[in-house]
Biopython code that builds the backbone (N, CA, C, O; Angstrom):
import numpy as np
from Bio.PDB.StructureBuilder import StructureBuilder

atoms = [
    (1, "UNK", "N", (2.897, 17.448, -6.751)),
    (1, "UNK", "CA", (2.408, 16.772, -5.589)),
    (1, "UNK", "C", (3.508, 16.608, -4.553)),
    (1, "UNK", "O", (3.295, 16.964, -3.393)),
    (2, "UNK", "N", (4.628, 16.107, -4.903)),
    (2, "UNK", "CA", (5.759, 15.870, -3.781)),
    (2, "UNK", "C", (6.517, 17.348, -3.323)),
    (2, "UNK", "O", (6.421, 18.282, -4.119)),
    (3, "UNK", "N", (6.965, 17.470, -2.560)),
    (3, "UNK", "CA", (7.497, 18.904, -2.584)),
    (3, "UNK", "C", (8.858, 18.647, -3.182)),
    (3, "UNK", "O", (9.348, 17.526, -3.316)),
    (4, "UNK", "N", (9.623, 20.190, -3.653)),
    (4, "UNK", "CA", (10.520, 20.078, -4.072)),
    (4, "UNK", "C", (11.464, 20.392, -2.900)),
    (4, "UNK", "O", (11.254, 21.028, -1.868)),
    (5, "UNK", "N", (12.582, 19.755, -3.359)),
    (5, "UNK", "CA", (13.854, 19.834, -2.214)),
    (5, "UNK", "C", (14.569, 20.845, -3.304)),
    (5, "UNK", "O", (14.268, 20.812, -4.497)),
    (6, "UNK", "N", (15.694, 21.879, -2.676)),
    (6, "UNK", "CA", (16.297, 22.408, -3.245)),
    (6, "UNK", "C", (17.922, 22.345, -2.544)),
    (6, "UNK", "O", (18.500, 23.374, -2.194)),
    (7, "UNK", "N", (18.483, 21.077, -2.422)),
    (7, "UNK", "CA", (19.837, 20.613, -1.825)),
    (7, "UNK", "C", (19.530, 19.934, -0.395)),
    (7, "UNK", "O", (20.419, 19.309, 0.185)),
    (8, "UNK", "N", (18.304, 20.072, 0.124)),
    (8, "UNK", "CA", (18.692, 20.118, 1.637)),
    (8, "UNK", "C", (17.846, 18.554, 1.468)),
    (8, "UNK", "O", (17.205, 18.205, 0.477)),
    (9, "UNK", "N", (18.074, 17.690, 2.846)),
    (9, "UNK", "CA", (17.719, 15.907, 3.020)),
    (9, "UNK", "C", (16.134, 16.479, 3.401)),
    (9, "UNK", "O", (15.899, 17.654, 3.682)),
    (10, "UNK", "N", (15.387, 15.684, 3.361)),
    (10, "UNK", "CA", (14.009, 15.493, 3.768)),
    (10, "UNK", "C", (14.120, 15.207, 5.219)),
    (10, "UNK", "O", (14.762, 14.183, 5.454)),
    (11, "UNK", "N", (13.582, 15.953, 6.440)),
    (11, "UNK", "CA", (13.149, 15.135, 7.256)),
    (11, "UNK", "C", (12.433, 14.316, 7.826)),
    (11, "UNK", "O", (11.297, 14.257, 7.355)),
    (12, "UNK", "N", (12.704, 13.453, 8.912)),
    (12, "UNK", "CA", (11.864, 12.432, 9.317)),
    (12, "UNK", "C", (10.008, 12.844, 9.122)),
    (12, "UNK", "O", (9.096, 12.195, 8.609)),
    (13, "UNK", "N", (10.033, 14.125, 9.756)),
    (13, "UNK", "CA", (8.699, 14.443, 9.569)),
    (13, "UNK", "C", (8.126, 14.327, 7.808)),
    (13, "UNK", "O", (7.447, 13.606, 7.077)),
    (14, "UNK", "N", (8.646, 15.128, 7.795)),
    (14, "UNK", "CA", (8.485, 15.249, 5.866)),
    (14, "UNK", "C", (8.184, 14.233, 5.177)),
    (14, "UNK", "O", (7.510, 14.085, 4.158)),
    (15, "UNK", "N", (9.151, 13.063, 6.299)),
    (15, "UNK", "CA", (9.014, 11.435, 5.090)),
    (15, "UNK", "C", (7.727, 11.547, 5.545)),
    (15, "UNK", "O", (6.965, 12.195, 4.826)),
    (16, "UNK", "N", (7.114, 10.885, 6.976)),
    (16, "UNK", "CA", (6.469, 10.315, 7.555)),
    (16, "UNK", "C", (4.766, 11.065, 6.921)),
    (16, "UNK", "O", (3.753, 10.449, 6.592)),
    (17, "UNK", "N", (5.027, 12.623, 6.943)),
    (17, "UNK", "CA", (3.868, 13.196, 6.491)),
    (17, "UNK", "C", (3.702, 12.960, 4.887)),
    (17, "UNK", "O", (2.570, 13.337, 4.585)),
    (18, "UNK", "N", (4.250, 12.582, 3.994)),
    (18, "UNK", "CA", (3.953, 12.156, 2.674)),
    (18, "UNK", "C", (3.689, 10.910, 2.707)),
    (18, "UNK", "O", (3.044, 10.348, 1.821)),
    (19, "UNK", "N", (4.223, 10.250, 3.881)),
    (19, "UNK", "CA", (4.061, 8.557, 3.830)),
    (19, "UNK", "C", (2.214, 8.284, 3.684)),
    (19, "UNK", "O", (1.530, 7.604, 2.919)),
    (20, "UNK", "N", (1.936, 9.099, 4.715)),
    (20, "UNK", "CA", (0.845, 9.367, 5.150)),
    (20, "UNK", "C", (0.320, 9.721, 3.955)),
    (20, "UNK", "O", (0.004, 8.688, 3.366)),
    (21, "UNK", "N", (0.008, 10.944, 3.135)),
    (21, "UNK", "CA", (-0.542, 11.585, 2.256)),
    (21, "UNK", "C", (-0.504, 10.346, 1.167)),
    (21, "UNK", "O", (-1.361, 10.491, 0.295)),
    (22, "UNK", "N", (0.040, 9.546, 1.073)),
    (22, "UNK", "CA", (0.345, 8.666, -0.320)),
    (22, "UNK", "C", (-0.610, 7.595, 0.414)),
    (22, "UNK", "O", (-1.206, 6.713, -0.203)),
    (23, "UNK", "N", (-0.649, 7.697, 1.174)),
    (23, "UNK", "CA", (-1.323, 6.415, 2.257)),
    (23, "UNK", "C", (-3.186, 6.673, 1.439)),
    (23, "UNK", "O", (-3.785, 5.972, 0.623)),
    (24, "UNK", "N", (-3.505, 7.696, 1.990)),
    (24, "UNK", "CA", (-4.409, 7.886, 1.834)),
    (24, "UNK", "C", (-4.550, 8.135, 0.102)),
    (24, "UNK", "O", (-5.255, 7.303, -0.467)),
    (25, "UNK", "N", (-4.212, 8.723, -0.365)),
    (25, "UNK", "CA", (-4.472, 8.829, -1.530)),
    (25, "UNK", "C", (-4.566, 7.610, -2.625)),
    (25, "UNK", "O", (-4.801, 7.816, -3.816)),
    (26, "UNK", "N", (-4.375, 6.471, -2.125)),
    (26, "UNK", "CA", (-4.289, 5.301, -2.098)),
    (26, "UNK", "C", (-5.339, 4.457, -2.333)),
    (26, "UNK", "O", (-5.660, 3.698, -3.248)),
    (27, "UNK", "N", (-5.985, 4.918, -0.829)),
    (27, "UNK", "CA", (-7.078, 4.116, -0.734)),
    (27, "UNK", "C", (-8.224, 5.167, -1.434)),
    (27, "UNK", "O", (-9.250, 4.559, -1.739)),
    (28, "UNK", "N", (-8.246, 6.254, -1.668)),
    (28, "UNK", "CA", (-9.013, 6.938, -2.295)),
    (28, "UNK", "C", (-9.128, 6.554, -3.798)),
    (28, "UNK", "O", (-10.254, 6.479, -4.290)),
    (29, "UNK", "N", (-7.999, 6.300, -4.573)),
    (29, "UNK", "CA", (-7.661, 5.921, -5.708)),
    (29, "UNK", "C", (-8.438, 4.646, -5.851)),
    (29, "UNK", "O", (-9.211, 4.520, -6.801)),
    (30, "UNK", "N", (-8.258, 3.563, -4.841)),
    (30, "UNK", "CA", (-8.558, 2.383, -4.855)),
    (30, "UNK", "C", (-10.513, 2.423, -5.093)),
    (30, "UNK", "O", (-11.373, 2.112, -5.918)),
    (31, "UNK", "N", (-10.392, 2.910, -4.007)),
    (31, "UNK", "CA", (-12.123, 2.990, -3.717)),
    (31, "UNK", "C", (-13.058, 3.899, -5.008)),
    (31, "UNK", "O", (-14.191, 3.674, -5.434)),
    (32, "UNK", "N", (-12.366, 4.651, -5.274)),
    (32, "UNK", "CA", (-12.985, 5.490, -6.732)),
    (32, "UNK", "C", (-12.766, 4.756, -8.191)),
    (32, "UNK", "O", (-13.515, 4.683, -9.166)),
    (33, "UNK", "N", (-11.479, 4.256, -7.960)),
    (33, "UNK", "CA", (-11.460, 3.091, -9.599)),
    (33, "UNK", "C", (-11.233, 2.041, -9.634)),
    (33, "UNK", "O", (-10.895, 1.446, -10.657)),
    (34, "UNK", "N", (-11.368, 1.511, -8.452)),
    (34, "UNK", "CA", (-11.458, -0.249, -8.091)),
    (34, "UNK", "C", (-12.563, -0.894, -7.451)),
    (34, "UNK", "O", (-13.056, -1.976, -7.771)),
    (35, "UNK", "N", (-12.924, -0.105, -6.479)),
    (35, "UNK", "CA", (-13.784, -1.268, -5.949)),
    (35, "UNK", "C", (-15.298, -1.288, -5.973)),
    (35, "UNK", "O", (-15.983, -2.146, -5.416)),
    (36, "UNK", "N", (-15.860, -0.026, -6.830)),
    (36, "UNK", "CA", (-17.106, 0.481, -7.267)),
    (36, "UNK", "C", (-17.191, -0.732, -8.305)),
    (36, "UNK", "O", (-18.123, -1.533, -8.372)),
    (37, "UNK", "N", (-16.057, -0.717, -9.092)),
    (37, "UNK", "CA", (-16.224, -1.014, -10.555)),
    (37, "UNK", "C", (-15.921, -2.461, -10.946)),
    (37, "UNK", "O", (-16.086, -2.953, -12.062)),
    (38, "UNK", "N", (-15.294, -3.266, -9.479)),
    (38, "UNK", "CA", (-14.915, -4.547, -9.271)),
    (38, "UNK", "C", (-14.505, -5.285, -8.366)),
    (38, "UNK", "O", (-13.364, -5.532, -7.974)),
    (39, "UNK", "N", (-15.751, -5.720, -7.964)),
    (39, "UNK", "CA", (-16.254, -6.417, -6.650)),
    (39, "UNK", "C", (-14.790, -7.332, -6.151)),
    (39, "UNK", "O", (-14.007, -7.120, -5.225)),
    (40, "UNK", "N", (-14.826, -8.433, -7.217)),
    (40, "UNK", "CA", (-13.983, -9.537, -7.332)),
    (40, "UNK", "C", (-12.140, -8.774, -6.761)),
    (40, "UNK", "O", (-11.471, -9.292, -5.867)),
    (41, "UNK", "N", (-11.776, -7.727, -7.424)),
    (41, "UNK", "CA", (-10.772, -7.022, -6.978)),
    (41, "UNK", "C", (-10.504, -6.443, -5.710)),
    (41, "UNK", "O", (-9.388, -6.564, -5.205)),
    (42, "UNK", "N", (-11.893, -5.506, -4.858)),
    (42, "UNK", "CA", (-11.719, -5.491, -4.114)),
    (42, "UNK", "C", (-11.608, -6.969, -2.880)),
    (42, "UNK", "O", (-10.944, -6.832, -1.853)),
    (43, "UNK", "N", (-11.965, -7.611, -3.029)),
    (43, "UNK", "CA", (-12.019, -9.198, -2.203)),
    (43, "UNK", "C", (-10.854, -9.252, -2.156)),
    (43, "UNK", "O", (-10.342, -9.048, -1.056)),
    (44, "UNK", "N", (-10.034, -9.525, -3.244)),
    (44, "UNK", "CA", (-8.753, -9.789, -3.579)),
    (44, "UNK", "C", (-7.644, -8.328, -2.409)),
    (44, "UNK", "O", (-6.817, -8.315, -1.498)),
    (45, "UNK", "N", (-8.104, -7.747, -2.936)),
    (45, "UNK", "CA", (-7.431, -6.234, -1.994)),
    (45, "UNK", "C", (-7.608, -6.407, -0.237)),
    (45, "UNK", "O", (-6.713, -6.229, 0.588)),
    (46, "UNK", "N", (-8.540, -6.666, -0.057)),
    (46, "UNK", "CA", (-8.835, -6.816, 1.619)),
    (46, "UNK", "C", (-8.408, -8.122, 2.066)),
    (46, "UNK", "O", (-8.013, -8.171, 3.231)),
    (47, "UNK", "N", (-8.401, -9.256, 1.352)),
    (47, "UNK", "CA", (-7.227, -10.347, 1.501)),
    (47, "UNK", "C", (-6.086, -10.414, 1.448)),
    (47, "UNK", "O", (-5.381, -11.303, 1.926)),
    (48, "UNK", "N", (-5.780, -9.546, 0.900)),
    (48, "UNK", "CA", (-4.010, -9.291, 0.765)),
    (48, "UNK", "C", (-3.895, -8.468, 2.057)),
    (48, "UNK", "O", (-3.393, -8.967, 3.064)),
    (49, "UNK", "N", (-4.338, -7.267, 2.033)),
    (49, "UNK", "CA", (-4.430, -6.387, 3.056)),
    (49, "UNK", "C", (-4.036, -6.963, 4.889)),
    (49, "UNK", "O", (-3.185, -6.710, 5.742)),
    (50, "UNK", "N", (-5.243, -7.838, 4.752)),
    (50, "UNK", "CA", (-5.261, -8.593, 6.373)),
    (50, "UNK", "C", (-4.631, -9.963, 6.418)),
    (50, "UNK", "O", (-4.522, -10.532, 7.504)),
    (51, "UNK", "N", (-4.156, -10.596, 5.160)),
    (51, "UNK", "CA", (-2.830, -11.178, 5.431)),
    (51, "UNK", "C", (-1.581, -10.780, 5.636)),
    (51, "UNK", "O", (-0.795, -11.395, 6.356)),
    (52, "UNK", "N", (-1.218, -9.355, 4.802)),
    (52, "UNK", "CA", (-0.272, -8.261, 5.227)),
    (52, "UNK", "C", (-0.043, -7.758, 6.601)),
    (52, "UNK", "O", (1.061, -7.749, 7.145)),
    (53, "UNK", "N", (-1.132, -7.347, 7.127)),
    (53, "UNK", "CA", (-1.376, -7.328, 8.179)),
    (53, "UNK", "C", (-1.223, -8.383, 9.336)),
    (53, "UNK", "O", (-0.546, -8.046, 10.307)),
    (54, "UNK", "N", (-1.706, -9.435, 9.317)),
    (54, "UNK", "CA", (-1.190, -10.349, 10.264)),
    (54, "UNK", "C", (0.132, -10.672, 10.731)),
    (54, "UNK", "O", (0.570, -10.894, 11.859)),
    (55, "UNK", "N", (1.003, -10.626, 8.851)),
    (55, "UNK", "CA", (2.026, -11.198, 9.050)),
    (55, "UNK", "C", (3.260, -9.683, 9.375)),
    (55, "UNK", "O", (4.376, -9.844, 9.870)),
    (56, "UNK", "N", (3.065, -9.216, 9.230)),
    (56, "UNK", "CA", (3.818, -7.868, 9.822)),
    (56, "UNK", "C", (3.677, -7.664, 11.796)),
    (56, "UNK", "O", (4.557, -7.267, 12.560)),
    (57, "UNK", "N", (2.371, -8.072, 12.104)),
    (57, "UNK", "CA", (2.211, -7.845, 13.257)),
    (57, "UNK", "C", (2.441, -9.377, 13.829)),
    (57, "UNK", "O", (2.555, -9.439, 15.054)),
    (58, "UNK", "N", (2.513, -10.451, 13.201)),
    (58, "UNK", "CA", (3.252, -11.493, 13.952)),
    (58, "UNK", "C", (4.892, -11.208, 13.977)),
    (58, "UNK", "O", (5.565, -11.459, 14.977)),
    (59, "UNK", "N", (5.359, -10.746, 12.957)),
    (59, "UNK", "CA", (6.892, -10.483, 12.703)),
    (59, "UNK", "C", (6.914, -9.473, 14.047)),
    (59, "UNK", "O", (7.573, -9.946, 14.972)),
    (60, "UNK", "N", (6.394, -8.350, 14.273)),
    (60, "UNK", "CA", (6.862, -7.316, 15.015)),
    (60, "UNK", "C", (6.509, -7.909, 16.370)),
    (60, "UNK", "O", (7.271, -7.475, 17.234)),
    (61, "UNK", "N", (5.519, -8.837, 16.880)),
    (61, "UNK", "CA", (5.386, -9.273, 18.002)),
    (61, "UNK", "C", (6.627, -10.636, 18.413)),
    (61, "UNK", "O", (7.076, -10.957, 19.513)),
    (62, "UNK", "N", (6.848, -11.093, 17.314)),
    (62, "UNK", "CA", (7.909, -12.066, 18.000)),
    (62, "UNK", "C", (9.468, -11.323, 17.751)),
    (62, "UNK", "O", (10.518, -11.766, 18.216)),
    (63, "UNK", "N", (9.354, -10.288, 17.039)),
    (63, "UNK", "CA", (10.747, -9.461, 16.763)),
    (63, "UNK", "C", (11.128, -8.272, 18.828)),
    (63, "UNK", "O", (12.219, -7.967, 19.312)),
    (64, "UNK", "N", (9.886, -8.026, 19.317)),
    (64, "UNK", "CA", (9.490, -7.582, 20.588)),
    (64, "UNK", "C", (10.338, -8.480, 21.968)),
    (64, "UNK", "O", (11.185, -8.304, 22.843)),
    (65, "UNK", "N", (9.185, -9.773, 21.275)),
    (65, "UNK", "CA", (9.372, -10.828, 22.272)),
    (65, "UNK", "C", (10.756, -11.813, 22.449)),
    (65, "UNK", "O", (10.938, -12.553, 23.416)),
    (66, "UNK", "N", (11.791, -11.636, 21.170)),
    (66, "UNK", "CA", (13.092, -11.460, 21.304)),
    (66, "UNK", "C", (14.248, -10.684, 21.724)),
    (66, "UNK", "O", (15.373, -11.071, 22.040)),
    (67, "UNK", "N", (13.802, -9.625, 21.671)),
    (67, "UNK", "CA", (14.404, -8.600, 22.173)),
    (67, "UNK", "C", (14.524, -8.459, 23.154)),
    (67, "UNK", "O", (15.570, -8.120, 23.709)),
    (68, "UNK", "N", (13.342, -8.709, 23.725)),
    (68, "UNK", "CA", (13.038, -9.135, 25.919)),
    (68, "UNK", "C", (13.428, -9.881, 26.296)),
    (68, "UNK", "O", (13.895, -9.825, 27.434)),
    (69, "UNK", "N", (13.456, -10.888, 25.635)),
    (69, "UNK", "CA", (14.115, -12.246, 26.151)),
    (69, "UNK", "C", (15.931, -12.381, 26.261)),
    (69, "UNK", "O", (16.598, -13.090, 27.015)),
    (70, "UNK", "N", (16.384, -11.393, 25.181)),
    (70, "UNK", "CA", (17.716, -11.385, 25.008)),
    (70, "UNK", "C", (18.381, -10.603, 25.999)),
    (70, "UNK", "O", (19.443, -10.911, 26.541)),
    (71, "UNK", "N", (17.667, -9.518, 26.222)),
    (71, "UNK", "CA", (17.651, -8.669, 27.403)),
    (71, "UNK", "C", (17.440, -9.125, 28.783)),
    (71, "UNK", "O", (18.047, -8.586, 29.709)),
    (72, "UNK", "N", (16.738, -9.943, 28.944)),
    (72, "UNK", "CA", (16.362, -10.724, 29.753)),
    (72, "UNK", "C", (17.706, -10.908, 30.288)),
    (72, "UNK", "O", (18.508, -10.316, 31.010)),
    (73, "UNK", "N", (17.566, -12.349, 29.392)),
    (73, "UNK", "CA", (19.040, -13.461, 29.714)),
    (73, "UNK", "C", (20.423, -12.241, 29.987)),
    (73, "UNK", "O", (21.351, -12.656, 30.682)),
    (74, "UNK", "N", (20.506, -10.995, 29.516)),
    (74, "UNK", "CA", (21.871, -10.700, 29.457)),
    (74, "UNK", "C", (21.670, -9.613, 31.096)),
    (74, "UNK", "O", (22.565, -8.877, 31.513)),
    (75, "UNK", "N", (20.386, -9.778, 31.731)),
    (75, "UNK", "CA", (20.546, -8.883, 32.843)),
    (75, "UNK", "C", (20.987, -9.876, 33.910)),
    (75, "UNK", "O", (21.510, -9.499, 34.958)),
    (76, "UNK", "N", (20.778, -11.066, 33.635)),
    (76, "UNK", "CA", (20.132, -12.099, 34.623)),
    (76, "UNK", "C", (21.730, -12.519, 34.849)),
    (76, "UNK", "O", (22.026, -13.422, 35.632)),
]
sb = StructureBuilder()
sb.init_structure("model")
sb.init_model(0)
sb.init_chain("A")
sb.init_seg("    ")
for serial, (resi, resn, name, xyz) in enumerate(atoms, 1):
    if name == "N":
        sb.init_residue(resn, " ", resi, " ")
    sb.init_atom(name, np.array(xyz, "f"), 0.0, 1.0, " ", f" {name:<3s}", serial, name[0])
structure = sb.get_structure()
């Protein structure tokens, strides 16, 4: 499944396109032997999910909104 390297680094693309491929294969995994077979699990999965979610996109919005501000103050 992963490709083989033979000495040489992976590139950015390479990561990003397996990041992806594992991404999905994921939720395919999930949805074929989890959430057919257990309701209660998936609940649990989409709660984690969109608390994950919130808190990544509050981190990256006030990690933004520092950055501007620091920038700010150091043009001013």
């Amino acid at each position: 499944m992963w490709p083989t390297l033979t000495g040489a680094m992976a590139t950015v693309t390479d990561f990003l396109v397996q990041l992806v491929r594992s991404v999905v294969d994921l939720v395919i995994i999930f949805v074929t032997e989890v959430a057919l077979q257990d309701p209660i699990g998936l609940l649990v999965f989409l709660v984690g999910a969109a608390l994950t979610t919130f808190a990544a996109g509050l981190f990256g919005v006030l990690t933004v909104g520092a950055v501007i501000g620091g920038l700010r103050d150091a043009l001013a």
